[in-house]
N, C-alpha and C positions, 0 to 999 in steps of 0.2 A: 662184391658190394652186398652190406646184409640191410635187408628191408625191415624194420621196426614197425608192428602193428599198432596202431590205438585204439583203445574202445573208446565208446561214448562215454564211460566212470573217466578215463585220462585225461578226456577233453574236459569236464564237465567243471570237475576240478577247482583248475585254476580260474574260470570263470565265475565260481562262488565266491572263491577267494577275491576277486577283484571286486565283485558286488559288494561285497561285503567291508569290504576295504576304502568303497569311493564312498565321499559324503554325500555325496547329492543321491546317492540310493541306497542307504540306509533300510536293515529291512526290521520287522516288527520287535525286536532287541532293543532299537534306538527310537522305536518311538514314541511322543512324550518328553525327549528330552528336548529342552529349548537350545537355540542355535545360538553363536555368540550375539548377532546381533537383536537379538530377541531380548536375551539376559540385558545388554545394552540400554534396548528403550525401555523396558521396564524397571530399571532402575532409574534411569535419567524421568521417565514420568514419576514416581514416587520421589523424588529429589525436586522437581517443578512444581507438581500441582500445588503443593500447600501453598505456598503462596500466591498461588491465582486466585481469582477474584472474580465474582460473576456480578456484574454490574448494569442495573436497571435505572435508566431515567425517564424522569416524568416530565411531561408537558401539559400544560394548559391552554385551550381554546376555545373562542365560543364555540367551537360543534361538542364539547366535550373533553375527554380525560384522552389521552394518548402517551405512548409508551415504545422507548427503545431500549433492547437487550444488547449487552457487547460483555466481553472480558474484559481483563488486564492484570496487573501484576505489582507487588509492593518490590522496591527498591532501596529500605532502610528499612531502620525497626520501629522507628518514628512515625510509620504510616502512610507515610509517598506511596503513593499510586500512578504508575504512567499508563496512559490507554491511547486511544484513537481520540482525537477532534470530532468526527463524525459521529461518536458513540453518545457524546453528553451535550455536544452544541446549540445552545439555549434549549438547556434541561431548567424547570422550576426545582425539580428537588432529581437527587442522585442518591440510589441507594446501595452498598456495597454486602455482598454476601461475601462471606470468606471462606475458607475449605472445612472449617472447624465445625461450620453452620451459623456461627455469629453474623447478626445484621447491624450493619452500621449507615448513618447517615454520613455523606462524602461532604468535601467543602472544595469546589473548582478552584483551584490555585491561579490555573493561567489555562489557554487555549491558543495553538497555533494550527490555523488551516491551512496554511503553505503545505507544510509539512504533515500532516493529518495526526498531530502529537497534542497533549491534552496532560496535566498533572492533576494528582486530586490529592485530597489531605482527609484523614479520618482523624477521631477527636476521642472519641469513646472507646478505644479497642482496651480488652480485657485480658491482661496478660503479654507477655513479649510475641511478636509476630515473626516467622521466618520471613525472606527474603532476597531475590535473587541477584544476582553478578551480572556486571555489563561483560561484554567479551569487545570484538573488534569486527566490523566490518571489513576491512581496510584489506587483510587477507584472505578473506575467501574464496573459493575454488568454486568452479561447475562441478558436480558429481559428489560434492562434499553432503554428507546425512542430513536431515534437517526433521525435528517435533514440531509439533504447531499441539502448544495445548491450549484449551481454550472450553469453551459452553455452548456447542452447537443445538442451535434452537430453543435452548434454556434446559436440555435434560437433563443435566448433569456433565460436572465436568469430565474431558474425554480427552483422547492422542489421536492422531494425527501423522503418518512419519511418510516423507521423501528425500529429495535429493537439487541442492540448489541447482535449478537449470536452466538460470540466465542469470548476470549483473549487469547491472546500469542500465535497468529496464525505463522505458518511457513510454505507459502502455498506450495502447491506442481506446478510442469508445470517446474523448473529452476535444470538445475546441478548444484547440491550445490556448491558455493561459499564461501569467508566471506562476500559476498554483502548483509548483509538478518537481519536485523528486526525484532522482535515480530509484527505481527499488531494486529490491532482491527477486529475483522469480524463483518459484518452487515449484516442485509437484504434490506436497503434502497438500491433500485438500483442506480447502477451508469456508467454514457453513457459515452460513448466518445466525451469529450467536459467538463466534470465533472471535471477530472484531476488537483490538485492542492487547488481545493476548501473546503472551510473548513466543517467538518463535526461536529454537535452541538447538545450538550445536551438541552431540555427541559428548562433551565435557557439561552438558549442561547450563553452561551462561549463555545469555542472550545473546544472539545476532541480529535480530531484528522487532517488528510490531508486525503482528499478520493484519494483513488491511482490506483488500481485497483479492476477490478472483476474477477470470476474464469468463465472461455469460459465452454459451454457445462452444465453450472448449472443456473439454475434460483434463481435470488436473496443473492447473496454469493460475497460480496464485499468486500474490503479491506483498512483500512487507515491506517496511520504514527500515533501512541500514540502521544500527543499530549508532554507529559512529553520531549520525543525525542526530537519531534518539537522544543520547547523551548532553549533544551542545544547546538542543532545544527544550531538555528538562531541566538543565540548570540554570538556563534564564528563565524558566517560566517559573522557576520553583523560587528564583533569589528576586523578583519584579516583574511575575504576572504577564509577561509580554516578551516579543522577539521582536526588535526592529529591524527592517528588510529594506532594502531598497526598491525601487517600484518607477517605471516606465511606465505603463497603466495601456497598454495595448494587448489583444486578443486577436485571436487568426488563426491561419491554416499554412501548412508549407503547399507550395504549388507543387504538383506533379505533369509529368510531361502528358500523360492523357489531358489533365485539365489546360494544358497549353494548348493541345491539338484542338481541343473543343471548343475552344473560348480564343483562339489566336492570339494569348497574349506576347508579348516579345521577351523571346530565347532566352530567358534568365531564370536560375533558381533563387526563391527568397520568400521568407513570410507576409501572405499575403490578409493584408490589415483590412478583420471582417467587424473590427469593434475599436471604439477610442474611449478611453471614459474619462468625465465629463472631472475638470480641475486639476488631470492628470498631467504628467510633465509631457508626454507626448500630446496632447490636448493643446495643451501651450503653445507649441511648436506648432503645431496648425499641421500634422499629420491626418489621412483624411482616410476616415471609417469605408467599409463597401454599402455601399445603397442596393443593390437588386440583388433579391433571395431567387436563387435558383437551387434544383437538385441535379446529382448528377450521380447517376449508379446506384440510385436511393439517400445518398450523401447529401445533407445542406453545405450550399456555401452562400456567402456573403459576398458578391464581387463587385468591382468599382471602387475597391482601394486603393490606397497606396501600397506599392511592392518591396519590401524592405528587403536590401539585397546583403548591406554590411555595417556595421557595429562598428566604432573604432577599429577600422578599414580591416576588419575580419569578415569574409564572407558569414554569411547565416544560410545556409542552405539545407538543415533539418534540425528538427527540435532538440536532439544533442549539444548541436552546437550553439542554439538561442541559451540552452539553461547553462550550458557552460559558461558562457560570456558572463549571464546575469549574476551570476556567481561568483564572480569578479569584481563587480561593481560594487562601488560604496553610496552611502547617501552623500549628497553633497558633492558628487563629481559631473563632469562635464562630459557629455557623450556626442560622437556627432553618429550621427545616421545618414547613410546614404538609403535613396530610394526610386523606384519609378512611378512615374506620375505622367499619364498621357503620354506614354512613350519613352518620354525626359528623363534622364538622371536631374537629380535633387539634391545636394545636402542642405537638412536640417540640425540645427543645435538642438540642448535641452542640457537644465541641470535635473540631475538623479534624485528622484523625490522619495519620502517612505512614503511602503503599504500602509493604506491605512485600516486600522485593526477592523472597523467595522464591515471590512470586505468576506463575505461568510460562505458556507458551505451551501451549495443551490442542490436539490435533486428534480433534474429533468426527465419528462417523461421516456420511459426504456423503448429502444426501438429492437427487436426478438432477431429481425433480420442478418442481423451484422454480429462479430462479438463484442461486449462491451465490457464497461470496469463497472467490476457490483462490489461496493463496498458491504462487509459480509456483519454488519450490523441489522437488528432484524426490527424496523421499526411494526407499529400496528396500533389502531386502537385497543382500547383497554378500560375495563371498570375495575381492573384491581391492576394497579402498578406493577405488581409481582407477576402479573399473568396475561403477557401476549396474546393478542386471542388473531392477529394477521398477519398471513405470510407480509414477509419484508423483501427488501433488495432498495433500488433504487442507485444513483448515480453518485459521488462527490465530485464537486472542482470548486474553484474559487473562482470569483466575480470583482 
């Protein structure tokens, strides 16, 4: 048997050879040169930005001038602007900057805060404007790429890139409503200043409206399916308004800690912390919670009624409240089971609309917990154009 020597040159070798050969260790030859995904966003940015939009609204008050920054994005050549609801919601004047540097005064077409979706129309643009493409919701992947371009904090517009890492999100930080959405969740951060800008697939077209992020987490942001987008910019664009149907109750899902602690009986179901006042559930004689307590630093509202099912559909987490409601028409007949002093109850009611004047509230932020910060950066302001305080703050609907 013959014994073959190796040097250290034999060995060394092929070891070069392999470095040299894997990408991910690339040695001073290759670098400088951008990676496909690189090449990627930088052209899908340069294909985005121009048509974004960095959008300032003004308010008036007696303490003075105040002022909110947000993006967004045209959708025609005609001027359509779709943004956020939170970004312009009783603005006195909207002004739009465009990527060219052109400034234009907006004109609010329509506003829906269900949805946190908003059109606007410019009147004076100079010249033909680009324009961006809806895509689909409808298919989207976890792990699929995702831009967020947008104007964090007013610099300048900027990118943004992750990776879709959640659908049919229903964040948490808001007492449930019917104000509430599926969104997209991503990792592409998104600032204040972002708000209303479109967020895009790899091809480029939109999949969604970046809206918010979750406070207290790193990288866990939020947009409007873009599908939404769509159904709610073409009513607001052809009649200024979305009609929705509206039960008119607010609450919390009970959890089994709050059973243990408050002994209520063995049931999951929305427990009704609020009824508002002409509402169809009002009618019915559904009955609000009277005693504010905390629990784990948490408000709740208890001593309501416990809403167990929906047209004999369990309701036992906010998935399935928004799903249900999403079903419903105005004008239909719902019954509702519930508990009451221990009782099962069914109540009627016919299905009423939201009524439009129901608006965007910001309550005061609690630092302890995570919460949904819509990434619109309001502040006062002696020049409209110039923010001068940090923002954040809350949306939901009332």
């Amino acid at each position: 048997m013959t014994t073959k020597q190796f040097s250290a040159r034999d060995c060394l070798v092929p070891i070069l050879a392999a470095v040299l050969w894997w990408p991910g260790l690339t040695l001073a030859a290759g670098a400088g040169t951008d990676r496909p995904d690189e090449e990627q966003a930088v052209r899908v940015y340069r294909e985005v930005v121009p048509a974004t939009v960095f959008i300032t609204s003004s308010f008036s008050s007696g303490s003075g001038r105040r002022a909110t920054i947000g993006s967004g994005f045209l959708v025609d050549d005609a001027g359509t602007i779709v943004t956020n609801a939170h970004v312009v919601h009783g603005a006195h004047t909207v002004t739009v900057k465009m990527y060219d540097g052109q400034r234009v005064r907006a004109e609010v077409l329509g506003i829906d805060t269900y949805s946190d979706v908003a059109v606007l129309r410019l009147h004076e643009l100079k010249g033909k404007v680009p324009f961006l493409r809806f895509g689909a919701s409808d298919s989207l992947r976890i792990g699929q790429r995702t831009l967020v371009i947008g104007n964090p904090y007013g610099l300048g517009f900027g990118l943004s890139t992750g990776i879709i890492s959640g659908l049919d999100r229903l964040p948490p930080g808001l007492s449930l409503t019917e104000a509430r959405v599926p969104l997209i969740q991503t990792t592409a951060p998104i600032n204040p200043g972002d708000s209303g800008g479109p967020l895009v697939a790899s091809d480029g077209r939109v999949i969604g409206i970046t809206t918010a992020m979750l406070s207290g987490t790193q990288n866990i942001g939020f947009a409007v399916p873009v599908n939404i987008v769509k159904d709610v910019a073409a009513k607001l664009k052809a009649t200024g308004q979305v009609r929705r149907p509206w039960v008119g109750v607010g609450g919390k899902f009970v959890t089994e800690e709050i059973r243990e602690l408050f002994v209520l009986p063995l049931a999951d179901g929305l427990l009704v912390e609020e009824v508002y006042p002409g509402s169809p559930a009002d009618d019915a004689g559904i009955q609000p919670g009277t005693v504010d307590v905390t629990v784990a630093g948490e408000p709740w509202m208890m001593g309501g009624d416990l809403i167990v099912s929906m047209q004999g559909q369990p309701i036992r987490k906010t998935e399935e409240f928004v799903a249900l409601l999403g079903t419903l028409k105005i004008g239909d007949a719902l019954t509702v089971e519930l508990l009451r002093d221990r009782l099962r109850k069914r109540v009627s009611m016919v299905v009423g609309e939201r009524p439009h004047a129901l608006s965007i509230i910001v309550p005061v932020p609690d630092r302890s917990s995570p919460t949904l910060l819509p990434r619109a950066w309001h502040g006062d302001a002696t020049d409209a154009d110039s923010p001068v305080a940090s923002g954040g703050g809350f949306y939901g609907d009332k």
